[in-house]
SETIMI-275647 format. One record per residue (C-alpha): residue in three letters; z negated, y, x. Coordinates in nm, 4 decimals, padded with zeros to 6 digits. Each point is the difference from the previous one (the first is absolute). Layout:
<rs>
[r 'ala',[Z,Y,X]]
...
</rs>
This chain:
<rs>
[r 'unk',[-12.2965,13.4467,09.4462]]
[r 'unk',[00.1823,-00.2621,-00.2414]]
[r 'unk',[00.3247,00.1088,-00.1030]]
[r 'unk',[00.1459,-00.2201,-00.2473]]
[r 'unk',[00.3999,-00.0898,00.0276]]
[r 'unk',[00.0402,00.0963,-00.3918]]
[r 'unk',[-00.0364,00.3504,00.0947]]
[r 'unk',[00.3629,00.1055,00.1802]]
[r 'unk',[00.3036,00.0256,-00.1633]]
[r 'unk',[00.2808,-00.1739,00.2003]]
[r 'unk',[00.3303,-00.0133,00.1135]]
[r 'unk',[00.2473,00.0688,-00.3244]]
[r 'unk',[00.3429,00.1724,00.1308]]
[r 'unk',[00.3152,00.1337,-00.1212]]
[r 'unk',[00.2550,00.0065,00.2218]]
[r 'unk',[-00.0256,-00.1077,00.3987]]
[r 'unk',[00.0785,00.3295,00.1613]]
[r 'unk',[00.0392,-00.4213,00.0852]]
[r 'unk',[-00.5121,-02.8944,-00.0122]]
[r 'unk',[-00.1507,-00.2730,-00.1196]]
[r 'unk',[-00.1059,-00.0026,-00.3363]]
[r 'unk',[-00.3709,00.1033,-00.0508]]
[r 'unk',[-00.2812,-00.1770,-00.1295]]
[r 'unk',[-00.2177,00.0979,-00.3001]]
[r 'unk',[-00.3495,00.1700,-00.0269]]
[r 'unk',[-00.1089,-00.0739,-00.3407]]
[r 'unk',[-00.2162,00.3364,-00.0357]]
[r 'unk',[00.2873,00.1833,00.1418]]
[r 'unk',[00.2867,-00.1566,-00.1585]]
[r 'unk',[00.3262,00.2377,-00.2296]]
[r 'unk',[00.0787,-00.0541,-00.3280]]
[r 'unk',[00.3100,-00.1992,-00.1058]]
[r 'unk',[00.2499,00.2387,00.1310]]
[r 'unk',[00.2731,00.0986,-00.3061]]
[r 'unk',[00.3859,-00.0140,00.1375]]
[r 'unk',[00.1570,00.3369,00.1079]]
[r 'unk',[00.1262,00.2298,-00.2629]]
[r 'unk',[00.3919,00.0204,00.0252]]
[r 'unk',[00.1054,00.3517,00.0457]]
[r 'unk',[00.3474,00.1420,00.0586]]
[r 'unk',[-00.0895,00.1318,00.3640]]
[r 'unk',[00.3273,00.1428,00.0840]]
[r 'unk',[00.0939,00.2037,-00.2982]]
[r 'unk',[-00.0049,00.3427,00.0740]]
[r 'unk',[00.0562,00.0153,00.3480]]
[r 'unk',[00.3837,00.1442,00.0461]]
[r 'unk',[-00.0744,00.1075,00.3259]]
[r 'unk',[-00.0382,-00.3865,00.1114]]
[r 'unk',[00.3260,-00.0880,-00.1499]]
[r 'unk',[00.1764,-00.0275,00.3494]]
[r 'unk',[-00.2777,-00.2299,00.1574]]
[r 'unk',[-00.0571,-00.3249,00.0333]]
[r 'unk',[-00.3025,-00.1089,-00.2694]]
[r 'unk',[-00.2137,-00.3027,00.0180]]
[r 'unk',[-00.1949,-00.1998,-00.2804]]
[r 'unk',[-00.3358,-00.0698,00.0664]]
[r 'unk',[-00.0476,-00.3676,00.1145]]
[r 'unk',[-00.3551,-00.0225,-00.2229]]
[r 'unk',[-00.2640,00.2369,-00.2231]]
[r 'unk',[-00.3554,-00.0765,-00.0034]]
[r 'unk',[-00.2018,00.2022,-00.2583]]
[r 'unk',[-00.3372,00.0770,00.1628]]
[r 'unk',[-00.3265,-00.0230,-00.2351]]
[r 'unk',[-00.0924,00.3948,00.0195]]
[r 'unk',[-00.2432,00.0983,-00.2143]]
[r 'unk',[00.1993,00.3061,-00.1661]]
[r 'unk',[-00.2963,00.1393,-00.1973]]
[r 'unk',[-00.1599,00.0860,00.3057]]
[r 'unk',[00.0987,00.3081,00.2789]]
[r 'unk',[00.2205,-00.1007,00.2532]]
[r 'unk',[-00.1594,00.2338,00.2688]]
[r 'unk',[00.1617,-00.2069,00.2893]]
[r 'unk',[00.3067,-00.1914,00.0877]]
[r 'unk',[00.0910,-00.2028,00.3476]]
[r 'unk',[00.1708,-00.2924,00.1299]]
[r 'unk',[00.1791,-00.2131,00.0178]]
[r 'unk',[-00.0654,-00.1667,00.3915]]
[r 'unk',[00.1861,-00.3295,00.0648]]
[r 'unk',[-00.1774,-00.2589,00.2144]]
[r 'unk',[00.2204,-00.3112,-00.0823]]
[r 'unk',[00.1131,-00.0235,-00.4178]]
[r 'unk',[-00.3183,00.2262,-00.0585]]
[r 'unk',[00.0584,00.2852,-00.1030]]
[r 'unk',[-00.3307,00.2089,-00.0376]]
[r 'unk',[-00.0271,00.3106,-00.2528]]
[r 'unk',[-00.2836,00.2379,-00.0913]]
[r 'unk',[-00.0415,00.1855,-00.3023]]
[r 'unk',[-00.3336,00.1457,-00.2128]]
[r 'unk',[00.0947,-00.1968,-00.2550]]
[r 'unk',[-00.0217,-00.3217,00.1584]]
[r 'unk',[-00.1748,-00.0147,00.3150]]
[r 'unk',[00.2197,-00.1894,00.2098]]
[r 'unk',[00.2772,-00.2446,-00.0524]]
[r 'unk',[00.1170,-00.2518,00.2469]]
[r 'unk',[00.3885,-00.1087,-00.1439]]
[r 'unk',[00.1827,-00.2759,00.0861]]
[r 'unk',[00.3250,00.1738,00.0308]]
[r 'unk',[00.2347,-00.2697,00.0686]]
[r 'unk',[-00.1603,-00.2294,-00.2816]]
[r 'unk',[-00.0267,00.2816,-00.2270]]
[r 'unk',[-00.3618,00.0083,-00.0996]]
[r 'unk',[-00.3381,00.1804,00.0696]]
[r 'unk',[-00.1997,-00.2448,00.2163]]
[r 'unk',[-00.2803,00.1850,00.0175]]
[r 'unk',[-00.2427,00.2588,-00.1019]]
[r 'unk',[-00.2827,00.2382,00.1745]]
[r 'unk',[-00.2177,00.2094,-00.2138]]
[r 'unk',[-00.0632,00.3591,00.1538]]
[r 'unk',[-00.1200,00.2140,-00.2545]]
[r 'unk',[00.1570,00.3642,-00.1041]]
[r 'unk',[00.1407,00.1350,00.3318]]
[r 'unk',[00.2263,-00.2270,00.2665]]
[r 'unk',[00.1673,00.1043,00.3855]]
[r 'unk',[00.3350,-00.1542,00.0587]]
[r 'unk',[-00.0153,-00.3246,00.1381]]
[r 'unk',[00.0598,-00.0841,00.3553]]
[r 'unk',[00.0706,-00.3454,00.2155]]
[r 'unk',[-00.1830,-00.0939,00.2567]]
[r 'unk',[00.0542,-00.3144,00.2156]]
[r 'unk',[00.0968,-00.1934,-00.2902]]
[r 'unk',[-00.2375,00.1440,-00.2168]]
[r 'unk',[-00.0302,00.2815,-00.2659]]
[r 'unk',[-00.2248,00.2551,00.0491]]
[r 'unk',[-00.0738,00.1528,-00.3721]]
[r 'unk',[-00.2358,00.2834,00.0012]]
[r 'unk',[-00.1428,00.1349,-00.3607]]
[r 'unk',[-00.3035,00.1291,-00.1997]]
[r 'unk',[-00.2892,-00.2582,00.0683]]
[r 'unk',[-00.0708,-00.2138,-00.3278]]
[r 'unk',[-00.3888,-00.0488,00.1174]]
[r 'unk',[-00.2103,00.2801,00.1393]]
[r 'unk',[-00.0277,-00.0015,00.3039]]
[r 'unk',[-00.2944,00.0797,00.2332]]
[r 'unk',[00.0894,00.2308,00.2762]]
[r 'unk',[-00.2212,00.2713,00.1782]]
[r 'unk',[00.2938,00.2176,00.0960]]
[r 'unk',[00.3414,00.1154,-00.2216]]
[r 'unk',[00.1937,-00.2972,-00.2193]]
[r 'unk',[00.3656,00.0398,00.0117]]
[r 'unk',[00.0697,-00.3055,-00.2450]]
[r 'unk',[00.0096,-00.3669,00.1221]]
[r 'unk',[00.2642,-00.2519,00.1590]]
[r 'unk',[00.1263,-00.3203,-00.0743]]
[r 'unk',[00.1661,-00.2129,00.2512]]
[r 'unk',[00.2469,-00.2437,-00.1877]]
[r 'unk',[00.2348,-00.3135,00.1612]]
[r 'unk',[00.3441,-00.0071,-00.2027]]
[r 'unk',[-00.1699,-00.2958,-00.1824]]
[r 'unk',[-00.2604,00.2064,-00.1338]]
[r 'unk',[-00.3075,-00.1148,00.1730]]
[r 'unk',[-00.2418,00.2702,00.0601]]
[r 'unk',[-00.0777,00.0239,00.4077]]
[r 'unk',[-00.2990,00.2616,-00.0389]]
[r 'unk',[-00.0816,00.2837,-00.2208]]
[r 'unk',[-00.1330,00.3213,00.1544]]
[r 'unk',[-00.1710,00.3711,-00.1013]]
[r 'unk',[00.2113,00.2673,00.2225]]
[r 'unk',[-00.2596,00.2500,00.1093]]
[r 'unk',[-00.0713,00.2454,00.2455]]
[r 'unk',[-00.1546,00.3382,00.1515]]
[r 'unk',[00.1691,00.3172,-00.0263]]
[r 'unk',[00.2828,-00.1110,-00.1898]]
[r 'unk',[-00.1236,00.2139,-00.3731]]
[r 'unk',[00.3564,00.2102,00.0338]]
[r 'unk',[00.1685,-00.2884,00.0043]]
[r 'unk',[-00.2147,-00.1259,-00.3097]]
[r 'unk',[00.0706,00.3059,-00.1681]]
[r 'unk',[00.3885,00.0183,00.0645]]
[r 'unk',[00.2401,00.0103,-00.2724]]
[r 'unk',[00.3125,-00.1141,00.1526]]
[r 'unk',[00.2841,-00.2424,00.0810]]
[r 'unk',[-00.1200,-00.3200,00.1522]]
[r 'unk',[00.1577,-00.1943,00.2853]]
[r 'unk',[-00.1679,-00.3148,00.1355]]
[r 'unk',[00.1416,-00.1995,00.3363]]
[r 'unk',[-00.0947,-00.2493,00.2254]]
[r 'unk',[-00.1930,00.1937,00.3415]]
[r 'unk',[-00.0156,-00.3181,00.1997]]
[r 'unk',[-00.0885,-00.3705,-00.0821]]
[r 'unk',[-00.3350,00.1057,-00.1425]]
[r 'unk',[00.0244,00.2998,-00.1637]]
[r 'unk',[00.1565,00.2361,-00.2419]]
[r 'unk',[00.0644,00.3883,00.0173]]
[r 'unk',[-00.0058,00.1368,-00.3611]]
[r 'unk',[00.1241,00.3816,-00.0665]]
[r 'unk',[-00.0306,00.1721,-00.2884]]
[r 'unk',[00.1258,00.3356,-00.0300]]
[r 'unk',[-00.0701,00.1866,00.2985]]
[r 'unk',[-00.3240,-00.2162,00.1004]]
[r 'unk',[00.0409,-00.3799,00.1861]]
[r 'unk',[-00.2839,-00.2499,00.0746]]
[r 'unk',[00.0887,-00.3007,00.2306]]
[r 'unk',[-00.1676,-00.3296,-00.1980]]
[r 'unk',[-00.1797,-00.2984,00.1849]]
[r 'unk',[00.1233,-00.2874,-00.1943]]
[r 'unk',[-00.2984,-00.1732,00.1615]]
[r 'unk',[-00.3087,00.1767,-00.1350]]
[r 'unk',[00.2009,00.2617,-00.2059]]
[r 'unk',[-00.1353,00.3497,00.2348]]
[r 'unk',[00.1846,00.2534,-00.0930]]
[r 'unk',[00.0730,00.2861,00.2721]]
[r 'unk',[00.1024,00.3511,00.0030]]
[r 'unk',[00.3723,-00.0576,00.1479]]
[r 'unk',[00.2931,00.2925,00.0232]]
[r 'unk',[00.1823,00.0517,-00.2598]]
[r 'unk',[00.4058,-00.0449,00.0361]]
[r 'unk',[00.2149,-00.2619,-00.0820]]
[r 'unk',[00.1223,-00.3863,00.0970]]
[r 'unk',[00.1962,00.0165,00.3142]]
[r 'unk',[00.3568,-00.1845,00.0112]]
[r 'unk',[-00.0090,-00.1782,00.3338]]
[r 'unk',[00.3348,-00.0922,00.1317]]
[r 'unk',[00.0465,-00.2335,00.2713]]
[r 'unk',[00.2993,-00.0166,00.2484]]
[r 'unk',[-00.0734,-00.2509,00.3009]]
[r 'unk',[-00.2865,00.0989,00.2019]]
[r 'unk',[00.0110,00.3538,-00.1667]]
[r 'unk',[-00.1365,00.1251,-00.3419]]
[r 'unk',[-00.0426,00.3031,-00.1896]]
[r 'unk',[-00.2428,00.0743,-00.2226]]
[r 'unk',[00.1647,00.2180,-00.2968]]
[r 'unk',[-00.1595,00.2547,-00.2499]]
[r 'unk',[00.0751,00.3144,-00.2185]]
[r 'unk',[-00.1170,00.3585,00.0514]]
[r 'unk',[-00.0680,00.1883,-00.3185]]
[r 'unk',[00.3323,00.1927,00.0019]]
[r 'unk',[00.1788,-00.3920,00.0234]]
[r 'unk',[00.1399,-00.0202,00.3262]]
[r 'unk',[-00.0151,-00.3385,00.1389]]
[r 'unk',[-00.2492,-00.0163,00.3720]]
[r 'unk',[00.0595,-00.3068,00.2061]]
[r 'unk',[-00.3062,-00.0373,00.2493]]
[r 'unk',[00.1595,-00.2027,00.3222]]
[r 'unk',[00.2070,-00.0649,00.2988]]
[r 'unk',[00.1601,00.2932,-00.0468]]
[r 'unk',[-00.1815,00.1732,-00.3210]]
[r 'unk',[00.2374,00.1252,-00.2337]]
[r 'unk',[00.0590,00.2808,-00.2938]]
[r 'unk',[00.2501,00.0692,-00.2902]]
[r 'unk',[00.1415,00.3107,-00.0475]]
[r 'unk',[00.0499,-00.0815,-00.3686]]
[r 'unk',[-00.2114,-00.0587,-00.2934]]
[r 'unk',[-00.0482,-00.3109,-00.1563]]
[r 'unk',[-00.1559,-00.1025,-00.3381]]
[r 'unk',[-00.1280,-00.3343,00.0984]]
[r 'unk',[-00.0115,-00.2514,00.3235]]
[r 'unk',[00.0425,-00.3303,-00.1578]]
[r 'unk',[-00.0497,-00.2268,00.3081]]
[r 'unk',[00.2140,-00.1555,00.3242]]
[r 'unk',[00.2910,-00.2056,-00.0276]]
[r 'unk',[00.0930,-00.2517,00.2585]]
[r 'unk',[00.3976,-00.1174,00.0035]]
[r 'unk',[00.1500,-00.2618,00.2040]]
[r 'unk',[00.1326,00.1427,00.2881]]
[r 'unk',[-00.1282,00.3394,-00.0296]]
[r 'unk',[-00.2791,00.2494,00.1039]]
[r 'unk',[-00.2835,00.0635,-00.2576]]
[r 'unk',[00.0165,00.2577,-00.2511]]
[r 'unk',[-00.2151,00.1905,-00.2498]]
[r 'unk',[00.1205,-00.0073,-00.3332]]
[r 'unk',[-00.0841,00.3355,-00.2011]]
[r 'unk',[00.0849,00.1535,-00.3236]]
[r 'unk',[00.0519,00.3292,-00.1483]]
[r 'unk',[00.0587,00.1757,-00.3177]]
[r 'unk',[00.3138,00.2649,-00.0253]]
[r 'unk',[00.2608,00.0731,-00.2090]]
[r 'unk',[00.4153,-00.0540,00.0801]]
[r 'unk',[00.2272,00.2226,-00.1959]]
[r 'unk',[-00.2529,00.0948,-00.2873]]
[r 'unk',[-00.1112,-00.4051,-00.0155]]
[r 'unk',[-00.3621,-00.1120,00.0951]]
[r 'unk',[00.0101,-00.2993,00.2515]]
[r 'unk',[-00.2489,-00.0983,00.2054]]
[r 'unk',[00.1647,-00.1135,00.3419]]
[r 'unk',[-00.1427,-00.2777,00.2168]]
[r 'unk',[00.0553,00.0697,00.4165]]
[r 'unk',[-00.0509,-00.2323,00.3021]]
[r 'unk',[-00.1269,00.2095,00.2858]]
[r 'unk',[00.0398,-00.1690,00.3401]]
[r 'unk',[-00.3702,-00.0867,00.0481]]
[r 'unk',[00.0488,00.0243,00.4042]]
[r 'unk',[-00.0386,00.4122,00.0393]]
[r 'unk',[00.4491,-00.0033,-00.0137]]
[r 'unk',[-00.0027,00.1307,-00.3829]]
[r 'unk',[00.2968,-00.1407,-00.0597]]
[r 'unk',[-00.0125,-00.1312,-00.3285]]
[r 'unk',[00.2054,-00.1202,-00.3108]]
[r 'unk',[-00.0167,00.0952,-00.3724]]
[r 'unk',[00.0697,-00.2719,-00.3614]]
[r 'unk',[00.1255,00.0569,-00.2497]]
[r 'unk',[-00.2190,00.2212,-00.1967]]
[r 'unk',[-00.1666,-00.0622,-00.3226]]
[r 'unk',[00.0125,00.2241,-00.3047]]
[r 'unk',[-00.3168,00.1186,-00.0871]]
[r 'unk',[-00.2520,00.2721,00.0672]]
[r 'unk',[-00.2934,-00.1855,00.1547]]
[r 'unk',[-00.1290,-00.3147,00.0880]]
[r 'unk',[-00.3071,-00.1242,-00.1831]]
[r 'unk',[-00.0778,-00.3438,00.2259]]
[r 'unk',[00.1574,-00.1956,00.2981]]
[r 'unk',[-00.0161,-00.3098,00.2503]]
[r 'unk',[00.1003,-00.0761,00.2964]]
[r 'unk',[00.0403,-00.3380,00.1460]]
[r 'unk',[-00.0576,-00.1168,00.3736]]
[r 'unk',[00.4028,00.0284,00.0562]]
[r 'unk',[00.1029,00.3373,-00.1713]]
[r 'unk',[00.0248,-00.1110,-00.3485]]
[r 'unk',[-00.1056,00.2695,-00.2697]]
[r 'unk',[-00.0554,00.0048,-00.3584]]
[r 'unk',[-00.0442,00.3940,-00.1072]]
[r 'unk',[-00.1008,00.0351,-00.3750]]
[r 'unk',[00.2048,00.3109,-00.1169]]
[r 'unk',[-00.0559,00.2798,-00.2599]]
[r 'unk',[00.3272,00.0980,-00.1326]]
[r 'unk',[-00.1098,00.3631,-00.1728]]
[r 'unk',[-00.2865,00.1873,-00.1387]]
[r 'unk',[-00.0461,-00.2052,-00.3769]]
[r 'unk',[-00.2670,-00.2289,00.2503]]
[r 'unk',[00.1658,-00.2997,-00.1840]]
[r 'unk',[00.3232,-00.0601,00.1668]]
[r 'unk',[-00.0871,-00.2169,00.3320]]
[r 'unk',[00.1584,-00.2864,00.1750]]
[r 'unk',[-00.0086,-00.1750,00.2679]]
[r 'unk',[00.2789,-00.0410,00.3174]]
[r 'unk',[00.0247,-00.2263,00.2850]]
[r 'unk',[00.0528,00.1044,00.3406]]
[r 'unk',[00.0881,-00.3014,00.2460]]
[r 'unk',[-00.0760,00.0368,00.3653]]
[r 'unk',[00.3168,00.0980,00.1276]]
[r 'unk',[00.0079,00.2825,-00.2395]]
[r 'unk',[00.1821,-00.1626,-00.3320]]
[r 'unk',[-00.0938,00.1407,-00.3008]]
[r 'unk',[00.0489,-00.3777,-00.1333]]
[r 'unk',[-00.1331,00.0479,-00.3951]]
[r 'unk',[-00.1953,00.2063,-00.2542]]
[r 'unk',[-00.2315,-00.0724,-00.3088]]
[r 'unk',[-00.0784,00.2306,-00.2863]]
[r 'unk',[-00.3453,-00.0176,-00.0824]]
[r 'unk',[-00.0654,00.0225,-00.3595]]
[r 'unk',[00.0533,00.3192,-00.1518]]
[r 'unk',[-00.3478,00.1676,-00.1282]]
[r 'unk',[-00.2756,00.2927,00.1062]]
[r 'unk',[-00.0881,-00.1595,00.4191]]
[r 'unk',[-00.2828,00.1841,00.0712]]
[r 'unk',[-00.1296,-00.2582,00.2941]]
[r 'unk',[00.1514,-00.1015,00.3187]]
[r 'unk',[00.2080,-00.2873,-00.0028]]
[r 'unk',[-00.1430,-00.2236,00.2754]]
[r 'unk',[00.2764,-00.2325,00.1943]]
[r 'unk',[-00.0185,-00.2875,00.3003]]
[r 'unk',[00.2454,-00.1927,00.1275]]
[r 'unk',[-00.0711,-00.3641,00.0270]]
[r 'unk',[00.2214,-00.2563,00.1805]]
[r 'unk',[00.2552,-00.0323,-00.2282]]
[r 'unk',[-00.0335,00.2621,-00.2868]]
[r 'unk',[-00.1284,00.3570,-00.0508]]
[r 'unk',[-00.3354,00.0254,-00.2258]]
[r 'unk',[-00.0600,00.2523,-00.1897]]
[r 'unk',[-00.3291,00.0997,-00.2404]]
[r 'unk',[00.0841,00.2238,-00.2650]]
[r 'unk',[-00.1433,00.2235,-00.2778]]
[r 'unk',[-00.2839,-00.1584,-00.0014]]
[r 'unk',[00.0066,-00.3284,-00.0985]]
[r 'unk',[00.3474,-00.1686,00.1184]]
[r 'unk',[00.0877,-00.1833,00.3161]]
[r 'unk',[00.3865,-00.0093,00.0239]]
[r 'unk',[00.1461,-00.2470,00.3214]]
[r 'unk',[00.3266,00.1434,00.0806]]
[r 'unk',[00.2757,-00.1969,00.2429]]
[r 'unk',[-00.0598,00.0586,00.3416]]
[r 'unk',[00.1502,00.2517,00.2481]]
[r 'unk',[00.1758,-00.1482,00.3195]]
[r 'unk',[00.3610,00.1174,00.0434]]
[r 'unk',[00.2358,-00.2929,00.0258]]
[r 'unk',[00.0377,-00.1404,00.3786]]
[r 'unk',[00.3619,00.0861,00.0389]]
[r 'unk',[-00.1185,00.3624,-00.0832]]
[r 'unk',[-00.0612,00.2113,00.3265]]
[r 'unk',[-00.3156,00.0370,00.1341]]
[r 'unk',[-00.1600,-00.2821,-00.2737]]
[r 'unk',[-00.3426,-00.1515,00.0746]]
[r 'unk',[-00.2020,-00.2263,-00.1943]]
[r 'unk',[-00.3577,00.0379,-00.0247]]
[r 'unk',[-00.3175,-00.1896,00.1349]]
[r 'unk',[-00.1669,-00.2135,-00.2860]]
[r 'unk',[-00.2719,00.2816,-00.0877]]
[r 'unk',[00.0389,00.3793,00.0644]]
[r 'unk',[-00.2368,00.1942,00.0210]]
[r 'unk',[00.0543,00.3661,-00.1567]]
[r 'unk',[-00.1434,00.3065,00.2160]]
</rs>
C-alpha cells in the first residue's frame, strides 16, 4: 500500500515540557531576499532588565510562501557557514549565515522532517515531488545535499510493516544512526532509514541518546517518561530528581564530563527554568546557573563543549520569547528578545563556530554573537570549528 507523505499532520508545539558559500541551481534558486524588518525586540521584557542583552549580528528574511499552511518547521543544522532550515512553505533553504544570504534552495512539497548532518552532508527528508513507484509503503523521499547545494542522490523511503508509522500524527525527530543511515521518529513510532537505497524498517521507538565520553569510558544517556536522567555504563547511573530536558555533555578543561539538564520550577512565586550540570561519572555531584525567567523552553542547542542556547517562553500570551546563552562553564553570558507577536512554532537554534543561529516564526534567520565565556573566566573552553547538536 502507497501512503502518500501529504497525509500526516506534523510536529507543531507549544511549549517544550522542553561554510563556504553555495552555488546556484537555476530551477531551484530564492527570490531576491527583502532586508529584515526592524522591530523593537526588547520592549516589553522587564523581567530581562538585569541581564546582559545582545543585538543580533545579521537578519535574513527567508522567501516563505505565507499564503500557504505552514504544517512543518525544522532546522537550522550547521555544517560550515550553512545553515540548513525546513519549512512547508519553502522546502528547504541552505543559508549562508556568515555572508548573510540564502545560498540555496530544495523543493519538497507540503510536508518536511527536520534536517539532519551527516558526514558533511544534509540529509533533508520531505513529501516526494514525483510519484514514486514502490511495491511496499512510501514514507516521503530524501535528498542528500553538500553545503554547496549539489544534489548527491535522491531517494523514495519505503518499507514493510511500517503503515503505523505512516499513519502517525506526531512530533518528528530525525538523527544520524551510523554513517549510512538515519533513524526517523515520529510520535510514538521510529523507522531507521538506509540513506543508500532509502528501506525503511520497523525500528523502536524512543529517543536520541546523549553519549558522553570520559577516556576509555562512556555512557550512553536517555530519559524515562517520568524525566529522570539513565546513564547506561561503567557504572550505570540514575537521578533521583526530575528533569525537564537533557540538553547534552559538556567537556571543561581540567574536569570530568558532565550532563547538562534543564528544568522548569518556580522560586518565590517567579517561573525560572534552571539549568544543572550533573557529574556524568555515576558521583551526582553537580552544579546549578543562574536560572532564567520563564516558564518553558520552546528550542535549544548544544555545542560539542557545553555551550547552550535555550529559546525561552516568558508567560502564557505565547508571544513573549527570547533567547539566553549558556557558556560551557555555566555563564549565563546574554539574552535576546525575540520579537513580540502570537509564536505558535518552535523556535529552532544551532550553534555554529562563532555565533548562535536561530530560525524563527517562520521566515527569519537571526545570527546572534557567539557563546564562549572569556578565557580568564573559570572553567572556559572554546569550541571545535563545527559542533554538532545531539
Amino acid at each position: 500500500m502507497n501512503v502518500p507523505f501529504s497525509c500526516f499532520r506534523v510536529f507543531v508545539s507549544l511549549v517544550c515540557v522542553v561554510g563556504c558559500r553555495g552555488k546556484h541551481h537555476a530551477k531551484d534558486d530564492a527570490a531576491v531576499v527583502a532586508p529584515a524588518k526592524p522591530v523593537d525586540a526588547a520592549a516589553g521584557f522587564p523581567e530581562l532588565a538585569d541581564l546582559t542583552r545582545v543585538e543580533p549580528v545579521r537578519q535574513i528574511a527567508l522567501p516563505a510562501r505565507t499564503g500557504e499552511p505552514r504544517f512543518d518547521v525544522g532546522g537550522p543544522v550547521v555544517v560550515g557557514d550553512v545553515a540548513v532550515v525546513a519549512s512547508s512553505q519553502f522546502g528547504f533553504l541552505g543559508v549562508d549565515w556568515r555572508a548573510g544570504h540564502v545560498a540555496w534552495t530544495k523543493p519538497a512539497g507540503a510536508h518536511v522532517a527536520p534536517p539532519v548532518a551527516i558526514g558533511g552532508s544534509f540529509v533533508l527528508i520531505g513529501e516526494c515531488l514525483n510519484a514514486q513507484a514502490v511495491k511496499d509503503t512510501l514514507l516521503g523521499c530524501l535528498r542528500v545535499v553538500t553545503p554547496a547545494g549539489a544534489d548527491q542522490g535522491y531517494l523514495a523511503i519505503h518499507g514493510k510493516d511500517v503503515e503505523a508509522f505512516a499513519l502517525e500524527p506526531g512530533d518528528q525527530h530525525v538523527w544520524a544512526s551510523g554513517e549510512h543511515a538515519v533513524a526517523w521518529t515520529r510520535g510514538e513510532q521510529a523507522v531507521t532509514v538506509d540513506l543508500m537505497t532509502g528501506a525503511a524498517t520497523k525500528a523502536a521507538g524512543g529517543q536520541q541518546p546523549i553519549v558522553v565520553k570520559d577516556k576509555d569510558r562512556a555512557w550512553s544517556v536517555t530519559q524515562d517518561d517520568e524525566g529522570h536522567i539513565r546513564a547506561e555504563g561503567k557504572p550505570s547511573w540514575q537521578s533521583s530528581q526530575e528533569y525537564t530536558k537533557v540538553l547534552g555533555a559538556v567537556y571543561l578543561p581540567g574536569q570530568g564530563p558532565m550532563v547538562r539538564a534543564i528544568r522548569a520550577g518556580a522560586f518565590a512565586g517567579h517561573p525560572e527554568i534552571d539549568v544543572f550540570d550533573i557529574d556524568a561519572t555515576g558521583s551526582m555531584h553537580g552544579t546549578v546557573a543562574r536560572p532564567a525567567p520563564g516558564i518553558g523552553v520552546i528550542g535549544s542547542a548544544i555545542d560539542g563543549v557545553g555551550d547552550a542556547a535555550l529559546a525561552v517562553r516568558l508567560d502564557t500570551s505565547l508571544e513573549r520569547d527570547y533567547v539566553a546563552g549558556y557558556a560551557a562553564n555555566g555563564l549565563l553570558m546574554w539574552v535576546w528578545p525575540l520579537p513580540r507577536q502570537p509564536r505558535p512554532d518552535p523556535v529552532g537554534l544551532a550553534i555554529a563556530s562563532d555565533a548562535v543561529v536561530v530560525f524563527h516564526d517562520g521566515d527569519t534567520f537571526t545570527v546572534l554573537p557567539e557563546l564562549s565565556a572569556p578565557p580568564t573566566a573559570p572553567g572556559a573552553a572554546r569550541p571545535p570549528s563545527e559542533n554538532a547538536t545531539p
